[in-house]
Each structure stands twice: as C-alpha cells, then as structure tokens.
C-alpha positions, 0 to 999 in steps of 0.5 A: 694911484691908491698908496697914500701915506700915513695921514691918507694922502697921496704919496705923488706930488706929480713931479714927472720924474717916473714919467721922465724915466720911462724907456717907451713914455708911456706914463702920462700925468697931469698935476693940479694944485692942492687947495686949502680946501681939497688937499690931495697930497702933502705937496703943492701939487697932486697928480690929477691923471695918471696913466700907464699905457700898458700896451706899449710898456716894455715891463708889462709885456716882459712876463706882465711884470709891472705892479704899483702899490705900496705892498710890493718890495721892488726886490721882486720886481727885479727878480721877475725881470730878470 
C-alpha cells in the first residue's frame, strides 16, 4: 500500500475491515505494532502484509476494475462496475 497521508504515513492501521467486507476473502493482512522508533502509521498497528489475490476477486475480473491508490475517486469505480 503507498497512499500515506499528510505526515508520509500510512493511511491502514490494519484494522481488517476491507478484509471483513470482501465478498470472496481474497484480501489477507497481517498487522504489527508501531514502535517509538519505527512509526509506520498514526495508529498502534500498521499493516505489515497486505495482499489482494486478484485471481479470485470478483472486481478485478469484471472488466479489471479494481484500483487502490489515493488519486482514484470511487465514483469511478462505480461507474465501471456498473
């Protein structure tokens, strides 16, 4: 994941909710703890692994929809789903 926010950090703070929402569970993630020294993101926990199996996401294979990053409006997304 590369969308950080103003400060350069991460925007996930592995909370599992994308993962908890996908229709066909194919997003795995695997949190760790921020340190004093390493801050990864502005929570207490970062993503460490975050992985999209595309090959079994039902939005990437309708018409190779899916797209992260923070300069995509979901609008469009919609739109080429429906």
């Amino acid at each position: 994941m590369s969308a950080g926010d103003e400060n350069g950090l991460e925007k996930c703070v592995a909370c599992f909710l994308c993962a908890a929402a996908c229709p066909a569970n194919c997003i795995y993630i695997e949190a760790a703890e921020n340190t004093a020294e390493r801050r990864i993101s502005s929570a207490e926990r970062y993503a460490k692994v975050y992985n999209i199996d595309y090959n079994r996401c039902i939005f990437a294979v309708m018409r190779g929809s899916l797209s992260h990053g923070r300069h995509y409006p979901r609008t469009r997304l919609r739109a080429r789903l429906a």
